[in-house]
C-alpha positions as CSV (number, residue, x, y, z in Angstrom):
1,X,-13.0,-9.2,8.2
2,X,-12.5,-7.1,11.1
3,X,-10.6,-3.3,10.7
4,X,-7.0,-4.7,12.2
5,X,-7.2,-7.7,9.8
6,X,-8.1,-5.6,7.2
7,X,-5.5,-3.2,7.6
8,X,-2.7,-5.7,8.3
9,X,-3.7,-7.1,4.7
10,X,-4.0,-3.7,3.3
11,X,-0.2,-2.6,4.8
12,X,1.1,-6.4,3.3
13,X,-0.4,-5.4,0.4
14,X,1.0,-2.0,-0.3
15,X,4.8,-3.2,0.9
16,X,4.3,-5.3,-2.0
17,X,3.6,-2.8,-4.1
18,X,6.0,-0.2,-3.3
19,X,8.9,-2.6,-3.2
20,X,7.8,-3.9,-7.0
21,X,8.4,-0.1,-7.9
22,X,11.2,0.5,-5.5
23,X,13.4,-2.0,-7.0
24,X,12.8,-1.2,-10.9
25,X,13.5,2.4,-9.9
26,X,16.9,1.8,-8.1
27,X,17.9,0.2,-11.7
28,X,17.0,3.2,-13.8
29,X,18.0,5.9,-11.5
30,X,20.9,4.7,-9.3
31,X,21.9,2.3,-11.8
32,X,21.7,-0.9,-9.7
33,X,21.9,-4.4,-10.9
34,X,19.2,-5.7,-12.8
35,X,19.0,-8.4,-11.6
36,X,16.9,-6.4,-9.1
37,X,14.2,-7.0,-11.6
38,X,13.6,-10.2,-10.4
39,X,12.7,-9.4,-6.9
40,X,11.0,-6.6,-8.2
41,X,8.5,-8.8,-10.6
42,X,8.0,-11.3,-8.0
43,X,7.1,-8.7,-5.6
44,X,4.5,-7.1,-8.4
45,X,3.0,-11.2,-8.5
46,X,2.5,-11.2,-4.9
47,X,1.2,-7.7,-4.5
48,X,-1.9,-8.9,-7.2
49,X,-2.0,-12.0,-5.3
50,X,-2.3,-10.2,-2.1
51,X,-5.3,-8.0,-4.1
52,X,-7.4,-10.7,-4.7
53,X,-7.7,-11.8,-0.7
54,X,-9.6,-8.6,0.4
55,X,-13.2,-9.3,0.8
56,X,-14.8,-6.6,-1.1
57,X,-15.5,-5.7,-4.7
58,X,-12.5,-4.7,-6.7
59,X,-13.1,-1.4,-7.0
60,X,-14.0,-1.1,-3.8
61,X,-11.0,-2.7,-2.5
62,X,-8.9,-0.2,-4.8
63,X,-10.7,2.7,-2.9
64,X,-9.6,1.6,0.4
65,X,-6.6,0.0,-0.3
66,X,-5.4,4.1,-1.3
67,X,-5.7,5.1,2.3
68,X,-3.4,2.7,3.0
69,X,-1.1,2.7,0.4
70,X,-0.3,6.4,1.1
71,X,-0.2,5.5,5.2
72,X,2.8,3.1,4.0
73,X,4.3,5.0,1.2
74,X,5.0,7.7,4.0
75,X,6.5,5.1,6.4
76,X,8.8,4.2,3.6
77,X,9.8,7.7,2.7
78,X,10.5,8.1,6.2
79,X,12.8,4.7,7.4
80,X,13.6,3.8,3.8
81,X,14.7,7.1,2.3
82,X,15.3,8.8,5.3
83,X,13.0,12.1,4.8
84,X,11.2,13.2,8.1
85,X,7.6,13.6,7.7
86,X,5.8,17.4,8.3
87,X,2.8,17.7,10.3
88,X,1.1,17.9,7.1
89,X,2.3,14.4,6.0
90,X,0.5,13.1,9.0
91,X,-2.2,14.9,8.9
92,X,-2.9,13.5,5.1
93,X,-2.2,10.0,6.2
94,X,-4.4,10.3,9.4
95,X,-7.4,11.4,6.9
96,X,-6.8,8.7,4.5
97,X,-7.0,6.1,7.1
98,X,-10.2,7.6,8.4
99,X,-11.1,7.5,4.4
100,X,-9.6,3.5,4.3
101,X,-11.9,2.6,7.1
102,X,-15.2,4.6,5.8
103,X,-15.2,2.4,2.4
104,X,-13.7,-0.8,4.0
105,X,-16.2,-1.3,7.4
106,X,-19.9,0.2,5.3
107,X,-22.4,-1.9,5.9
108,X,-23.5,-4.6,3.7
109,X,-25.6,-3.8,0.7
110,X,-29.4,-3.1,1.1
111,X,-28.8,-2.3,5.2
């Protein structure tokens, strides 16, 4: 699977993932309706779904999938709750990508 495939599934992935939390946390903290628990367990289901597409080992996919995740949880924090990011934001992201694509694009085993 090539890196922009990879990292398209990988972003997918971690919207998933955030929005499964996001939800459940606007309940308990801003008191929103539950039924926002539905959407948010639904969204849970498809980000495991989502999991089992990537290529690699599990583990391995966890690993990578991180850089990501954190690349995207920063996005969110910035257009979704409306926090500018610091140099240092980006900088973190930038080095977990660079992390992401290490673990995701090593060569097959015994090369």
């Amino acid at each position: 699977m090539d890196l922009l495939r990879l990292s398209l599934l990988f972003a997918l992935t971690a919207v998933a993932e955030i929005v499964g939390c996001y939800l459940p946390w606007l309940v308990v903290k801003q008191g929103r309706p539950l039924y926002l628990l539905i959407p948010a367990a639904a969204s849970l289901a498809l980000f495991a779904w989502l999991l089992t597409l990537h290529p690699s080992a599990a583990g391995r996919t966890y690993a990578a999938y991180g850089g990501m995740y954190i690349v995207v949880a920063l996005l969110w924090l910035r257009f979704v709750d409306g926090v500018a990011l610091t140099p240092w934001d980006v900088a973190g992201a930038s080095i977990a990508l660079v992390g992401m694509a290490v673990i995701a694009l090593q060569p097959a085993a015994g090369v």
